[in-house]
C-alpha positions in Angstrom: 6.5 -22.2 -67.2 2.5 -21.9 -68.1 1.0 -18.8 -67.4 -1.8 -20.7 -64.5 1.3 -22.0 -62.3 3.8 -18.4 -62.8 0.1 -17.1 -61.1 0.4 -19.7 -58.2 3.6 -18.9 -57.6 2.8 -15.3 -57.3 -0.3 -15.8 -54.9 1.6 -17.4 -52.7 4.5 -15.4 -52.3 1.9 -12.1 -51.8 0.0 -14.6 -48.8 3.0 -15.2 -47.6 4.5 -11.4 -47.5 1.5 -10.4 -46.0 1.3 -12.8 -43.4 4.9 -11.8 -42.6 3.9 -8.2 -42.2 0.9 -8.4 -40.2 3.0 -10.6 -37.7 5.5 -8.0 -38.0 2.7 -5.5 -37.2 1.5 -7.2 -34.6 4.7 -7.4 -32.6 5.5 -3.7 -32.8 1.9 -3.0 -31.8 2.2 -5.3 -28.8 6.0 -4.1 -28.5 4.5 -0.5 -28.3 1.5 -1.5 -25.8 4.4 -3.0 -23.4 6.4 0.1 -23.4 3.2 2.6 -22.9 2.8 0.6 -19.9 5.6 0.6 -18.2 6.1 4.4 -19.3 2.9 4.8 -17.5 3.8 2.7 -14.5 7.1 4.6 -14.1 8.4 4.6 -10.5 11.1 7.4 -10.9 9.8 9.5 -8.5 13.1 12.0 -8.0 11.6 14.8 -9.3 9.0 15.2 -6.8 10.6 18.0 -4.8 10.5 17.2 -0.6 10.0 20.2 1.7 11.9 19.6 4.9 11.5 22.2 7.8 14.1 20.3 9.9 17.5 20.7 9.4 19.6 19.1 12.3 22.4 17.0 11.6 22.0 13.9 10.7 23.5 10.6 11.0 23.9 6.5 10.3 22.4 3.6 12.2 24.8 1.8 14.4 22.8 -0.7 15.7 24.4 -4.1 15.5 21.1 -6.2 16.8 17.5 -7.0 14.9 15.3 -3.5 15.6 11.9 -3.4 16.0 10.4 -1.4 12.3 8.9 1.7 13.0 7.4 2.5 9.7 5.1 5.9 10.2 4.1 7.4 7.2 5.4 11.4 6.8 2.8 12.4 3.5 -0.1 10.7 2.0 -2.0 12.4 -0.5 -1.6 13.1 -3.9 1.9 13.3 -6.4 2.6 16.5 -6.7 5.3 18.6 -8.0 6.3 19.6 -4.2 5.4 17.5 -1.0 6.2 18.5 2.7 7.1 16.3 5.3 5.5 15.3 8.5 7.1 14.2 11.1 4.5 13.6 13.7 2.7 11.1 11.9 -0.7 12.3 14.7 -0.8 15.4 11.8 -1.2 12.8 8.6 -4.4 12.5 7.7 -6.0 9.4 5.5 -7.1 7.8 8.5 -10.4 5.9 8.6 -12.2 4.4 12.4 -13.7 1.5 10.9 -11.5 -1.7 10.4 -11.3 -3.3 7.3 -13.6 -0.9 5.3 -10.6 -0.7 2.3 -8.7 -3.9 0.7 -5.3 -4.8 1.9 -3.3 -3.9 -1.2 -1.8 -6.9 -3.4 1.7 -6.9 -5.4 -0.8 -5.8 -8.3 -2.2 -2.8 -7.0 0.7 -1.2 -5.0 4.3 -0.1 -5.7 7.0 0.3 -3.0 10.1 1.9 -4.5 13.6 3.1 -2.5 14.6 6.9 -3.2 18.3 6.8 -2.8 19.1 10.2 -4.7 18.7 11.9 -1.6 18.2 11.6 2.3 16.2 12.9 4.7 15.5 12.5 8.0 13.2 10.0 10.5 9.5 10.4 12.1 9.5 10.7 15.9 9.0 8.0 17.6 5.1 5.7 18.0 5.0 6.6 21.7 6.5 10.1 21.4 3.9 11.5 19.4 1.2 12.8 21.5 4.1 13.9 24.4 6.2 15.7 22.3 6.6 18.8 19.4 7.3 17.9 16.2 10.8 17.1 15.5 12.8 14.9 12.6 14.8 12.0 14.1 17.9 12.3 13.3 19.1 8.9 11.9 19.9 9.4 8.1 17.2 7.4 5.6 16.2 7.4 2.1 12.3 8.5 1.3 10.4 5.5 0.2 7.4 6.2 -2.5 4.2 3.9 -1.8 1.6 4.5 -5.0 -1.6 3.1 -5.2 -1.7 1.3 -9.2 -5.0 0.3 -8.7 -8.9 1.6 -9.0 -9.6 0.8 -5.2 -8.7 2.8 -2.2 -6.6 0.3 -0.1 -6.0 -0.2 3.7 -1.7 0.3 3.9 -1.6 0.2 7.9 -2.9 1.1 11.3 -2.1 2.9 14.3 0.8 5.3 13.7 2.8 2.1 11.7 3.1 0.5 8.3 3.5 -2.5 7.7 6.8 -2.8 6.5 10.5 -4.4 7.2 14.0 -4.2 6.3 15.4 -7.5 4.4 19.1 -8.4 3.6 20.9 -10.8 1.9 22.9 -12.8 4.3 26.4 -14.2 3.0 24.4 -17.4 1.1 22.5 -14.7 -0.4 19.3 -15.3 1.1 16.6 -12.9 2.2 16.5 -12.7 6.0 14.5 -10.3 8.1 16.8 -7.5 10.2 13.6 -5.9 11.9 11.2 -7.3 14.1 7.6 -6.3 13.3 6.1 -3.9 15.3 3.1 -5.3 17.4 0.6 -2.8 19.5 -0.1 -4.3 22.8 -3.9 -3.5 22.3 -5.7 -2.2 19.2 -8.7 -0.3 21.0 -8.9 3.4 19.2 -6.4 2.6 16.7 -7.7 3.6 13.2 -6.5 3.1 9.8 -4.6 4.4 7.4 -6.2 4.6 3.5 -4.5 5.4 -0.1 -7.3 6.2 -2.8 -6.5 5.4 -6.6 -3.4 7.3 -7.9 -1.9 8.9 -4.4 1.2 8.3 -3.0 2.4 7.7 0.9 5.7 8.3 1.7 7.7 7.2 4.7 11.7 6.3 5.4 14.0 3.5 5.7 16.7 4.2 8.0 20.2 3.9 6.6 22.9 1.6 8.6 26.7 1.4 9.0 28.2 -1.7 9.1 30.7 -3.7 7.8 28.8 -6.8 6.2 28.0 -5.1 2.1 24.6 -6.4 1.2 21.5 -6.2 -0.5 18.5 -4.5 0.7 15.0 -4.4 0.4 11.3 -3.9 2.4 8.5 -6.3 2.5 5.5 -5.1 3.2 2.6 -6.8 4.5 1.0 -8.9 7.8 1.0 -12.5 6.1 3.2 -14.5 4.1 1.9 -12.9 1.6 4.3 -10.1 0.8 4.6 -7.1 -1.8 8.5 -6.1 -2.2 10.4 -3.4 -3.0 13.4 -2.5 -5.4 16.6 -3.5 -4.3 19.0 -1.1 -3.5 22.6 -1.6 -1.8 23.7 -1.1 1.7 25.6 -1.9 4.7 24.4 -3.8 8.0 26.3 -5.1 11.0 25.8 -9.0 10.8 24.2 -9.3 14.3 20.9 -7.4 13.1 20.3 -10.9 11.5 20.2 -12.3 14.9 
């Protein structure tokens, strides 16, 4: 074997081990870039610590009929080590008069995640909250975390109400709505409810009894256009389909 093709030979097995290796490079950089991301989009929020003052008994939905959602937020404001809850949703603040000054959040820009490693309790009820003291409803529900991912302060709801439902899986294992959503009859002095960059709201999602074992998950939004949640699993009587 001459001396100029034994060089050849050696060229290109060094192009070719270095091509190999900057590929190789490559992919654990991009690898790397994918985990960072999702380490910093991490929706574990169970270590956030919730300050109840309420401490009544409390227990499972027994409805057996579609419910109209009653989605009040009970914090907004930033993630902290230790949050307490508000049940009288006239005490959260967040609220801005003018309509439509903040973007309606996209599945981009907000996350909607299911806390089932603990329960707490419900907000009072829409009309009760200028008649009434504060007081924690006392149907059982898991705290749901709503974080704004995105550099704009967003419009999540108005009124007293977000807007968000309950979905289940019915036995062909498609989504169907088991909540009505809630509709004011007239939207004079109703303001709005903002989330700036970073800050969480966090509200509750009743838990039901039933006998039909499903999946469940929230959609939240006023169009077609939805932004879900995780899924978690649950239990619903089959007439809150109807």
């Amino acid at each position: 074997m001459n001396r100029k093709f034994l060089s050849l030979i050696i060229l290109t097995n060094f192009f070719l081990t270095s091509c190999a290796q900057k590929a190789d490079n490559k992919e654990k950089i991009e690898t790397s870039s994918i985990q960072q991301v999702k380490a910093t989009s991490s929706n574990d929020y169970s270590a956030i610590k919730l300050i109840d003052r309420f401490d009544n008994k409390l227990v499972q939905d027994t409805t057996s009929e579609k419910t109209e959602a009653q989605f009040s937020p009970v914090y907004i404001g930033e993630k902290k080590n230790e949050v307490s809850l508000t049940y009288k949703t006239e005490k959260i603040g967040n609220r801005v008069e003018q309509w439509d000054r903040h973007k309606r959040p996209n599945e981009k820009s907000l996350i909607i995640t299911i806390d089932t490693s603990r329960i707490i309790g419900s907000p009072m009820g829409v009309w009760e909250y200028y008649k009434k003291p504060e007081y924690r409803n006392e149907k059982m529900a898991f705290p749901v975390f709503i974080e704004n991912l995105s550099t704009d302060t967003l419009n999540i709801g108005f009124g007293d109400i977000l807007p968000i439902i309950i979905e289940a899986k019915d036995k062909e294992g498609k989504w169907r709505p088991i909540q009505r959503q809630f509709i004011y009859d007239c939207g004079t002095g109703l303001t709005e409810f903002y989330l700036p960059p970073s800050q969480i709201s966090i509200t509750t999602m009743k838990i039901f009894a039933g006998d039909f074992n499903t999946k469940l998950r929230l959609a939240f939004g006023y169009s077609d256009d939805k932004i879900y949640s995780n899924e978690i699993d649950g239990q619903i009587n089959l007439g809150q389909f109807d």
